[in-house]
C-alpha positions as CSV (number, residue, x, y, z in Angstrom):
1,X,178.4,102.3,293.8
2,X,179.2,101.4,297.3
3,X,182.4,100.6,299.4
4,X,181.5,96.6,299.1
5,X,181.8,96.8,295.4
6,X,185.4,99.1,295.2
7,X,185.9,96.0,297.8
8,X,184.8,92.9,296.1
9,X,187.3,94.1,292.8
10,X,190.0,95.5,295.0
11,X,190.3,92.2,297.5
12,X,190.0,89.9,294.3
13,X,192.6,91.6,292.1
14,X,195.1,91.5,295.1
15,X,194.3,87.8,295.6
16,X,194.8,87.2,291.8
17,X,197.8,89.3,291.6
18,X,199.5,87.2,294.7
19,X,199.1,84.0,293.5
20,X,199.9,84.7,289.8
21,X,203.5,86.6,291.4
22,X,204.8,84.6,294.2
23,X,206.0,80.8,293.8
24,X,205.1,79.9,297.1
25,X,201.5,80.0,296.6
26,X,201.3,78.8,293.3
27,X,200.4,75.1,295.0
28,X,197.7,73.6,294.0
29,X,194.9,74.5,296.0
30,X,195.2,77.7,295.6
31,X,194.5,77.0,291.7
32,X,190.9,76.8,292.8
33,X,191.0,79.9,295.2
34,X,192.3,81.7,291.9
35,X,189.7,80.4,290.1
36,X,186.7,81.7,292.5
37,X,188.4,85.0,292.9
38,X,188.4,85.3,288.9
39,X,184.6,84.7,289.1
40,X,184.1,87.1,292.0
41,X,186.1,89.8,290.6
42,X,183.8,89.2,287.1
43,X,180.6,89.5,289.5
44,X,182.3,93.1,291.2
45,X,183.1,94.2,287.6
46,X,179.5,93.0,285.3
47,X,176.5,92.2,288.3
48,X,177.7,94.4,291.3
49,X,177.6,97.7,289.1
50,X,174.1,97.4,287.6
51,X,172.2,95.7,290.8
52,X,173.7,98.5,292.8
53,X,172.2,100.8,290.3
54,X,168.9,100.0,290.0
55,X,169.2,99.4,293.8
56,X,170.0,102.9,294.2
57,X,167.6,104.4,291.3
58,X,164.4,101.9,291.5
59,X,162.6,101.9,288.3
60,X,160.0,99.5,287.3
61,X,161.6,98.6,283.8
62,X,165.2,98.2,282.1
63,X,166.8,101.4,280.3
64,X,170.0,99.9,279.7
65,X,168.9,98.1,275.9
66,X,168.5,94.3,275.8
67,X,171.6,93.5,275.1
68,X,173.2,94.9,278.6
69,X,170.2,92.9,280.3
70,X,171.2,89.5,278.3
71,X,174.7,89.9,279.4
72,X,174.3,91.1,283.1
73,X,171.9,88.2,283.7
74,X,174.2,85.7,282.3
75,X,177.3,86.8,283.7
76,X,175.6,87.0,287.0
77,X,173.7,83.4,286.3
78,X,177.3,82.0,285.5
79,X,179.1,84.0,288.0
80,X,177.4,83.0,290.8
81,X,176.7,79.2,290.3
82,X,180.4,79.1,289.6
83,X,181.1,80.8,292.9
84,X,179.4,78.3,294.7
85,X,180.7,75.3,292.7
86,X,183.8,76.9,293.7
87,X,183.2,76.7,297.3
88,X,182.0,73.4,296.9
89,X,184.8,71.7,295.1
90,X,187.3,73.5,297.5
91,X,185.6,72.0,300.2
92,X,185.8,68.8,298.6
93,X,189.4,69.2,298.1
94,X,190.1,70.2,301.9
95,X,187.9,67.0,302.7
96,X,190.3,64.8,300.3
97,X,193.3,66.4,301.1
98,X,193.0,65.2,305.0
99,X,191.0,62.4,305.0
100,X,193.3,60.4,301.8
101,X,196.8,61.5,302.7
102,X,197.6,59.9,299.3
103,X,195.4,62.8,297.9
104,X,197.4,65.1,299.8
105,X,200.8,64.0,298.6
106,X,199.9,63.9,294.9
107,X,201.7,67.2,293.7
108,X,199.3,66.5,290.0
109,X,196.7,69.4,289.2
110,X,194.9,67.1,287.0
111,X,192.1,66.6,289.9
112,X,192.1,70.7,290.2
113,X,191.9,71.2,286.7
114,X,189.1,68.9,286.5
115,X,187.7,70.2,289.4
116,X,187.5,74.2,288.2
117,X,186.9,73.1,284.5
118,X,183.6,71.7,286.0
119,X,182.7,74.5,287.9
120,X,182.6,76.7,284.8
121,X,181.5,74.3,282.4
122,X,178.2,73.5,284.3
123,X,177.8,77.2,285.4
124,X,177.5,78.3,281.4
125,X,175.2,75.0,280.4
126,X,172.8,75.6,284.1
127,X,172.4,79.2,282.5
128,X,172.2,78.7,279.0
């Protein structure tokens, strides 16, 4: 394994652990940077490992059982659409939050909640 994927689980669990403990950043667009650091600490932890493997030992065909390929493919299917959707809706919500400065003022996570629910939701059904 390389430095970029001690990186990729070290950066995201200090991101995750900052929000979660300190009030101040528990607003509500950081919901949705929590949310894409839980999916890129989840690609570090289940994709990183095993593409970095085979990266590193090329063979032509999988040694690791079926049942580690079904999982690595979905988590990394799901993962990484989610990512993206991620980016996406946190874009959206930068957009909202200074072109609508009634957006801005609503303290409500309902929109947020919606928002990451979606992300995951249509990440699991595009990869099913």
């Amino acid at each position: 394994m390389n430095s970029t994927h001690y990186l990729t689980i070290i950066g995201n669990v200090l991101i995750i652990t900052s929000i979660i403990t300190t009030p101040k950043l528990c607003i509500r667009p950081n919901y949705l940077i929590l949310s894409l650091s839980i999916t890129d600490l989840l690609i570090g932890v289940f994709s990183m490992p095993v593409t970095a493997y085979y990266g590193i030992v090329y063979v032509s065909d999988w040694i690791m059982g079926s049942i580690i390929c079904d999982i690595h493919y979905f988590m990394a299917g799901v993962c990484t659409t989610s990512s993206f959707l991620h980016l996406m809706c946190i874009a959206i919500d930068r957009y909202l939050s200074v072109t609508r400065i009634q957006y801005s003022r609503n303290k409500s996570l309902t929109h947020i909640k919606t928002m990451i629910s979606f992300s995951w939701t249509f990440s699991i059904l595009v990869t099913c």
